[in-house]
C-alpha positions as CSV (number, residue, x, y, z in Angstrom):
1,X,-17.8,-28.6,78.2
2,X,-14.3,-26.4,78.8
3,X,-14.6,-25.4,74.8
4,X,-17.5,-24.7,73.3
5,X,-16.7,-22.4,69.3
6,X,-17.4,-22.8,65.9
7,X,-14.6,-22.0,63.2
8,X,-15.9,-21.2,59.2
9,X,-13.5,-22.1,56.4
10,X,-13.8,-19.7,53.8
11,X,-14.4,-21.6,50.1
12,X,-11.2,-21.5,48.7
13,X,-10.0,-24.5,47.1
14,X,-6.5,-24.2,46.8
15,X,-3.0,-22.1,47.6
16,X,-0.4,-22.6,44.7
17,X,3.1,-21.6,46.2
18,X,6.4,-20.9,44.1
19,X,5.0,-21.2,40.9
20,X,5.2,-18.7,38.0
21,X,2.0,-16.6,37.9
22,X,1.3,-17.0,34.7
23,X,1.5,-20.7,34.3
24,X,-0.2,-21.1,37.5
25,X,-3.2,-19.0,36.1
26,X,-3.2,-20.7,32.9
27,X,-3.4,-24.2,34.4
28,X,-6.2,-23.0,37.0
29,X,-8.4,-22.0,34.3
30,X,-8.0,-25.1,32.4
31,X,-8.6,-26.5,35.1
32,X,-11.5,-25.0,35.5
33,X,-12.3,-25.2,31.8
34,X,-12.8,-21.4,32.1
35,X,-13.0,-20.2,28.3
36,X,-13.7,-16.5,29.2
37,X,-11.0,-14.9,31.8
38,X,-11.5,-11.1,33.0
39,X,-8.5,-9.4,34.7
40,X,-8.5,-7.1,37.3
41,X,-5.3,-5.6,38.4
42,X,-3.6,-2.1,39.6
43,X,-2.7,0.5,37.3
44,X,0.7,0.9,37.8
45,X,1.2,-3.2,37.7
46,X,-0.8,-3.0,33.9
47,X,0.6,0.1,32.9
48,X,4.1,0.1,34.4
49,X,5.1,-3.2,33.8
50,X,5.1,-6.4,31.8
51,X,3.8,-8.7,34.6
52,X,-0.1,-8.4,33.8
53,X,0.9,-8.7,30.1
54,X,2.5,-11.6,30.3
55,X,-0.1,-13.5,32.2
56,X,-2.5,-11.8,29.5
57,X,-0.1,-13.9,27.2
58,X,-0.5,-17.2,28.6
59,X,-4.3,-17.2,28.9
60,X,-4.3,-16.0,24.6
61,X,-7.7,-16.1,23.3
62,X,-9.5,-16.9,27.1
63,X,-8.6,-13.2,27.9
64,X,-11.6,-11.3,27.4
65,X,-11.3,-7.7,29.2
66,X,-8.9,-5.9,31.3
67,X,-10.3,-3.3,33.8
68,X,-7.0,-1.5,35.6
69,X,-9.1,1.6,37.3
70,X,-9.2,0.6,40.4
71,X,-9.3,3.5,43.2
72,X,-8.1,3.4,46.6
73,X,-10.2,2.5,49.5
74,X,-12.5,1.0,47.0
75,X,-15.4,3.8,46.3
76,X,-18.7,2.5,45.4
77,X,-18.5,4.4,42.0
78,X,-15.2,2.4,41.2
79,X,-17.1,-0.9,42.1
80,X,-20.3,0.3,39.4
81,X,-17.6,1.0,37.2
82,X,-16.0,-2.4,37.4
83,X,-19.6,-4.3,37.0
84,X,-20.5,-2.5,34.0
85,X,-17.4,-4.0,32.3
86,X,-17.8,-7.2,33.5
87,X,-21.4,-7.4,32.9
88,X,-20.3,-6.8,29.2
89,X,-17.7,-8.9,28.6
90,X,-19.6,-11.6,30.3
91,X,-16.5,-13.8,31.6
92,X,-16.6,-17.0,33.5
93,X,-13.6,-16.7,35.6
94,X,-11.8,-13.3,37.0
95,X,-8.1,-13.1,37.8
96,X,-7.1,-10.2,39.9
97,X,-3.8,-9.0,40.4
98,X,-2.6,-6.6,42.5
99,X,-3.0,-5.7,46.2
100,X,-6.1,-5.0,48.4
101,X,-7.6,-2.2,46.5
102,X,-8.2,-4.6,43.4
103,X,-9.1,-7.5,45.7
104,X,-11.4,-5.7,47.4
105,X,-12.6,-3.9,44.3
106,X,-13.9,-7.7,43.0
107,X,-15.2,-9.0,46.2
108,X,-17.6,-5.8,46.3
109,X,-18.2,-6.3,42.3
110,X,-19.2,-9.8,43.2
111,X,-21.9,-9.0,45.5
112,X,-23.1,-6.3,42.9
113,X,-23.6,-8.9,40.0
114,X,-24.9,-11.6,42.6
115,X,-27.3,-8.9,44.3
116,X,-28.5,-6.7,41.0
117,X,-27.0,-3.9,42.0
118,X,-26.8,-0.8,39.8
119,X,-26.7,2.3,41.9
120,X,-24.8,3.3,44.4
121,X,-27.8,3.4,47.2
122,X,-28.4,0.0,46.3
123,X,-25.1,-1.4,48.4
124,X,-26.8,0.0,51.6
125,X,-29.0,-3.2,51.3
126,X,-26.2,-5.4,51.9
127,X,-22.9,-4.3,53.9
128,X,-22.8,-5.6,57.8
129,X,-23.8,-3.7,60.2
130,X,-24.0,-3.6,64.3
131,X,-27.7,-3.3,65.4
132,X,-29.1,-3.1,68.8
133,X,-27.0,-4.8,71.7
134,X,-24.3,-5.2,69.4
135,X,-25.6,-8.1,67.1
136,X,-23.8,-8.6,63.7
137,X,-26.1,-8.3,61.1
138,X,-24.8,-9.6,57.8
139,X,-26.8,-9.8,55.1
140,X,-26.9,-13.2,53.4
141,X,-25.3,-12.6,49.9
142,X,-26.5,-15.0,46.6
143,X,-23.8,-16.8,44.8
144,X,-22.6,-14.4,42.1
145,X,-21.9,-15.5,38.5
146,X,-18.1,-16.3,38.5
147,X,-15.0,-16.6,41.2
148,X,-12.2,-15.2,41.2
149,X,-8.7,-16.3,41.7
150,X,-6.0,-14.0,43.2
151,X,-2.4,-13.1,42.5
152,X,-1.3,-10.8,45.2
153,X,1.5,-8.1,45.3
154,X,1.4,-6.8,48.4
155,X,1.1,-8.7,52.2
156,X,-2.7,-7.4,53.0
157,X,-4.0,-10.4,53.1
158,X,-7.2,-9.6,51.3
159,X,-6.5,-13.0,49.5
160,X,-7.6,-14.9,52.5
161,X,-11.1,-13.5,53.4
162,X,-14.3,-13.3,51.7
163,X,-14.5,-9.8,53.4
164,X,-14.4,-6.7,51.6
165,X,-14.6,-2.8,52.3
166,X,-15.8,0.1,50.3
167,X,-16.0,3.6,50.9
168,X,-19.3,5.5,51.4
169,X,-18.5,8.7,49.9
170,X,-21.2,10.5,51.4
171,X,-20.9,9.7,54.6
172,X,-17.1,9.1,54.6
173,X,-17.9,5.9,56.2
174,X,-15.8,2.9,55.1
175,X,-18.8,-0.5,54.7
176,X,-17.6,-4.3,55.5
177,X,-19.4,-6.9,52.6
178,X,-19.4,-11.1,52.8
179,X,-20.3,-13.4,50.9
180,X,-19.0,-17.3,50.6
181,X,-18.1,-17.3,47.1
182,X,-16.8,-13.8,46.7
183,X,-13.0,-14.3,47.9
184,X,-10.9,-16.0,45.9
185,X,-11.4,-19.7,45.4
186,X,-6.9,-20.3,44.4
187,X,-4.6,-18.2,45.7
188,X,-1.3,-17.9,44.0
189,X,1.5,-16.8,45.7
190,X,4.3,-15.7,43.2
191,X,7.3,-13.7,45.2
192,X,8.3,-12.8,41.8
193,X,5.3,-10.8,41.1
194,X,6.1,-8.6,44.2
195,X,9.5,-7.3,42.6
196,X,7.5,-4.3,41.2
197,X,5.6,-3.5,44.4
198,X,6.9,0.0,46.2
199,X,9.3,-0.8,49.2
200,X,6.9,1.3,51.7
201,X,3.7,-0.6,50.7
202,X,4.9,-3.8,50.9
203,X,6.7,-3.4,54.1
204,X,3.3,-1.5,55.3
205,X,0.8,-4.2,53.9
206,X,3.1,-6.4,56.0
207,X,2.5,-4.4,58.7
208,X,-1.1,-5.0,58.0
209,X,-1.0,-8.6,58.0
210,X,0.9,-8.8,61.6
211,X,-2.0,-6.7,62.8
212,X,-4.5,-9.6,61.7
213,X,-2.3,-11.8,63.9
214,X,-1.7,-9.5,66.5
215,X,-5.6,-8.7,66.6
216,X,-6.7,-12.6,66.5
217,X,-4.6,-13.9,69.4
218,X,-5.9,-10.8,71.3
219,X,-9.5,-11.5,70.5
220,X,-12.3,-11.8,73.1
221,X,-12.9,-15.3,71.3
222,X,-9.3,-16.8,70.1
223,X,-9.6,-20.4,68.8
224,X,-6.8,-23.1,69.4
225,X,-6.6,-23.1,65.4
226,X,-6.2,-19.2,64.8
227,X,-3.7,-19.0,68.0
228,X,-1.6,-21.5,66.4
229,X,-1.4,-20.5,62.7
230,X,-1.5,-16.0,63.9
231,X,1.5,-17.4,66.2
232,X,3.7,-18.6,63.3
233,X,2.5,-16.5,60.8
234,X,3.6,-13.1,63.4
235,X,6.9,-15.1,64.0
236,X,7.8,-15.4,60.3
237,X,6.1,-12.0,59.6
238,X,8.5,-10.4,62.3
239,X,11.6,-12.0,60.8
240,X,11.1,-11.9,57.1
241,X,9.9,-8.5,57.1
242,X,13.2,-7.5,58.3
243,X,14.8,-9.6,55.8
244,X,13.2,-8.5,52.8
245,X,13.7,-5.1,54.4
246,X,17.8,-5.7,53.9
247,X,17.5,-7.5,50.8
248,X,14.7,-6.9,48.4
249,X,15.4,-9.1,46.0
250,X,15.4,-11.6,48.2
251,X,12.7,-14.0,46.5
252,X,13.1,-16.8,49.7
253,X,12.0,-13.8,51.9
254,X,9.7,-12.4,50.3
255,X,7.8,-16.1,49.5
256,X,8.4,-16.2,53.4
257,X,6.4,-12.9,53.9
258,X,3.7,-14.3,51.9
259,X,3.6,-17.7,53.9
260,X,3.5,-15.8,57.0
261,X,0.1,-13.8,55.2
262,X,-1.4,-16.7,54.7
263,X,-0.8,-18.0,58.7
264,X,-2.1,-14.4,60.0
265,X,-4.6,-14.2,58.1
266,X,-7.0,-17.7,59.6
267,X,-9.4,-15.1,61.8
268,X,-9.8,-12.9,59.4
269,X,-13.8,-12.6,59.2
270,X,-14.3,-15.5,61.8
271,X,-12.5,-14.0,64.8
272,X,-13.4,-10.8,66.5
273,X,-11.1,-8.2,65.9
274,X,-10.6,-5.0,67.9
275,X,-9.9,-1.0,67.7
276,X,-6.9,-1.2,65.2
277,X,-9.0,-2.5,62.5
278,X,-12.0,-0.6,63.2
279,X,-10.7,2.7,63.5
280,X,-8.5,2.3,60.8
281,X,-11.4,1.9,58.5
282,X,-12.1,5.5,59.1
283,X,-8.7,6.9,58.8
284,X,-9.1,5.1,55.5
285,X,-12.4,6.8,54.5
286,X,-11.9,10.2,56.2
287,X,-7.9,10.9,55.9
288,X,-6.8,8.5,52.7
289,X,-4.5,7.0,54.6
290,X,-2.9,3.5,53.3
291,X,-4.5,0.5,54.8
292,X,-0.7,-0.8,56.0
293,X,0.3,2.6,57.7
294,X,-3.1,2.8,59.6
295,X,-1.8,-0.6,60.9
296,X,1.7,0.9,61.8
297,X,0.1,3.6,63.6
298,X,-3.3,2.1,65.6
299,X,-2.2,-1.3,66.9
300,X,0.7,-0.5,69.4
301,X,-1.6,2.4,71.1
302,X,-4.6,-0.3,70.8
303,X,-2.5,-2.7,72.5
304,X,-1.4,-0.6,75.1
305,X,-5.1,0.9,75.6
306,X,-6.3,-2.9,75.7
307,X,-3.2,-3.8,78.1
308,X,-5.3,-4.0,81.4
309,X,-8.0,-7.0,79.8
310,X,-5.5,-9.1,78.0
311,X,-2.2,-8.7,79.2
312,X,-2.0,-12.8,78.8
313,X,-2.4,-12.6,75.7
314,X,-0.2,-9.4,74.8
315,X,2.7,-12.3,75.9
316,X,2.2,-14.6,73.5
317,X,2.5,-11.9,71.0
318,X,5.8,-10.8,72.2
319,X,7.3,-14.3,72.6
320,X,6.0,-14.8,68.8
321,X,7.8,-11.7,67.8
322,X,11.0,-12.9,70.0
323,X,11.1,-10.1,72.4
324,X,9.4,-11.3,75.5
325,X,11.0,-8.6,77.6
326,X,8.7,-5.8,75.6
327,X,5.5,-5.6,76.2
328,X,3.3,-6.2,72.9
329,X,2.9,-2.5,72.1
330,X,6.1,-1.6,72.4
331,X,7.3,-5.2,70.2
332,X,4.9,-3.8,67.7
333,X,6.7,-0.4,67.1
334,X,9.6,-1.5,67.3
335,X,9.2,-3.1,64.2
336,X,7.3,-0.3,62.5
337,X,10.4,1.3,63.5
338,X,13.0,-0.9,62.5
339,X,10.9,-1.3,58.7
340,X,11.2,2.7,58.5
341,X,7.5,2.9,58.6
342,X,5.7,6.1,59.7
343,X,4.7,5.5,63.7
344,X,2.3,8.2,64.5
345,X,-1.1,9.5,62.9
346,X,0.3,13.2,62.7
347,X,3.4,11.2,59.9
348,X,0.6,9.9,57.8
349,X,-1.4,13.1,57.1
350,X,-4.3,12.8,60.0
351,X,-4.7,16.2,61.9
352,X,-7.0,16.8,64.8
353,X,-9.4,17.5,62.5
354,X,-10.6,14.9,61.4
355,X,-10.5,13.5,64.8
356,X,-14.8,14.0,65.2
357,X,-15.4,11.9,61.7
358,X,-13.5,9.5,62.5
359,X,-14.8,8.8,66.0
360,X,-18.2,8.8,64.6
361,X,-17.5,6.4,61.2
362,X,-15.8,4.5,64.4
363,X,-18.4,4.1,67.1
364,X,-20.7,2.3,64.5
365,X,-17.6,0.1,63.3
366,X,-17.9,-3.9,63.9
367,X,-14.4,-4.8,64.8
368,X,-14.6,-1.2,67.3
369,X,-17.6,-3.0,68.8
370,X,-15.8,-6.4,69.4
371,X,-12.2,-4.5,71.0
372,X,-11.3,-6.4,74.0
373,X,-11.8,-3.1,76.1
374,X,-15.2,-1.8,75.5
375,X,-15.5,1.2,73.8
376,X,-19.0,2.8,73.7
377,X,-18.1,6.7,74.3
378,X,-16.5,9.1,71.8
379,X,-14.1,9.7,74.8
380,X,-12.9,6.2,74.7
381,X,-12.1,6.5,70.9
382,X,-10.3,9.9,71.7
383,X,-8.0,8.5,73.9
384,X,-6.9,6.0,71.7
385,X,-6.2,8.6,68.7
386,X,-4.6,11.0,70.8
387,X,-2.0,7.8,72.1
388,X,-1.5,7.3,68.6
389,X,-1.1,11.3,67.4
């Protein structure tokens, strides 16, 4: 046979477009004849504004807790944190609001209260790993107590995958955790919701989202399914960033940013990625820096460094992004640049410094593993940070 693949849907019920949050949420736990609802969301969304209040409001006496401490690049301690609430408040449903650090936060959380964990040792158990020869090794997850559903803010597209990543502060090393039922089971995708979101880290999270695209119709094992969706999602990314970029309160461009989310986001944790991912974990963990300006700053000198294996399919991301006479890297930045996004790793706080940590969080990375272009040497990963410096 020419075509020989597999592709995993994720178990997630339903996408609910256009629709105020709040009634949206409400119906989906009737629905669900959820009595007890937990809410996870930011700080600044729960503390800043009436948006978490307000869906608080509609859900009256199912809301049982609030837990708004979420921490960026999702330390373990922050996940322990999270479970002890929840374990007390014993809820039936969670709602989390917010952006990846919150999403993320629950999909750890989840495979604490499905796995028994209590300590922070404990998670070594279970995040995914690269053994010998490269092999994948996820650990198979149980089905944890409850599901969550998702109201996003930003355009990571954490939504879409039952992948999430927390930080090993010991080693500085940034951990990957799966599980079927830990992503959310109904999106709902409100462009009202984003009004409060910071201009920089929604245009970055964007950012973020056109590298899963980018990073799926460049991978070593693209899928007719993924190539089509990443294509249209990267074309309506590429515009309607822009847009929203002129006109914030533009709610048609911004619902159109989240629709082109949801189109990048089909290989996210069912097609190999590559380098930008992977060592962006690590700037993550070692540096601090924002999941959407590692994006800005890796993938155009990942592209470029992975230029001489999959210059084919570099083209299809340029005629996606409607400049076929760039080359993909240089499509890439110019949008960075054009969104006022910081394009180099010595704009977003990373000094040569921490160049050694992150090569070595790197090297034992899975996405690094599965880059287009090999890269098994600290050298190779040197070369790509000192493109991107």
């Amino acid at each position: 046979m020419a075509m020989v693949g597999e592709y995993r849907f994720i178990a997630q019920d339903r996408v609910i477009f256009g629709r105020p949050a709040a009634e949206a949420v409400l119906t989906e736990a009737e629905r669900r004849e959820a009595e007890r609802v937990f809410i996870v969301a930011s700080k600044t969304l729960s503390q800043t504004t009436d948006a978490v209040d307000r869906i608080r409001e509609a859900l009256g006496r199912r809301a049982v807790g609030l837990f708004d401490e979420t921490v960026a690049h999702v330390p373990r301690e922050s996940v322990l944190r999270l479970a002890d609430d929840v374990r007390a408040a014993s809820p039936d449903l969670i709602v989390t609001i917010g952006g990846g650090t919150p999403i993320d936060t629950v999909k750890v959380m989840l495979v604490a209260l499905a796995e028994n964990i209590h300590s922070v040792d404990a998670f070594n158990d279970f995040h995914i790993r690269v053994g010998e020869g490269g092999r994948v090794i996820a650990p198979r997850i149980a089905a944890p107590p409850m599901r969550q559903i998702i109201v996003p803010t930003t355009l990571s597209g954490a939504e879409f995958s039952n992948l999430g990543a927390a930080i090993d502060q010991a080693s500085r090393v940034k951990h990957l955790y799966t599980g079927r039922d830990v992503g959310g089971d109904a999106v709902i995708l409100d462009p009202a919701m984003t009004m409060h979101t910071p201009e920089w880290l929604w245009l970055s999270t964007g950012m973020r989202s056109v590298d899963h695209a980018v990073e799926s119709l460049c991978s070593t094992a693209p899928q007719p399914f993924t190539d089509a969706t990443c294509a249209r999602g990267l074309a309506m990314l590429a515009a309607s960033l822009r847009r929203s970029r002129e006109a914030p309160d533009d709610l048609e461009a911004r619902l159109e940013c989240q629709m082109g989310v949801w189109l990048s986001t089909t290989g996210l944790g069912r097609i190999p990625w590559g380098a930008s991912h992977g060592i962006g974990h690590q700037l993550g963990a070692v540096a601090g820096v924002p999941h959407g300006h590692c994006s800005c700053v890796m993938l155009p000198s990942v592209l470029r460094y992975n230029f001489e294996v999959n210059a084919a399919q570099q083209k299809t991301v340029s005629a996606a992004m409607d400049r076929r006479d760039l080359e993909a890297g240089d499509a890439v930045a110019e949008l960075v640049d054009d969104l006022g996004q910081p394009a180099k790793l010595r704009d977003v706080g990373v000094t040569r410094d921490h160049f050694q940590a992150i090569i070595e969080g790197s090297l034992t990375n899975l996405f690094v593993s599965q880059n287009p272009r090999k890269l098994t040497e600290p050298e190779q990963i040197r070369d790509i940070l000192d493109m991107a410096w």
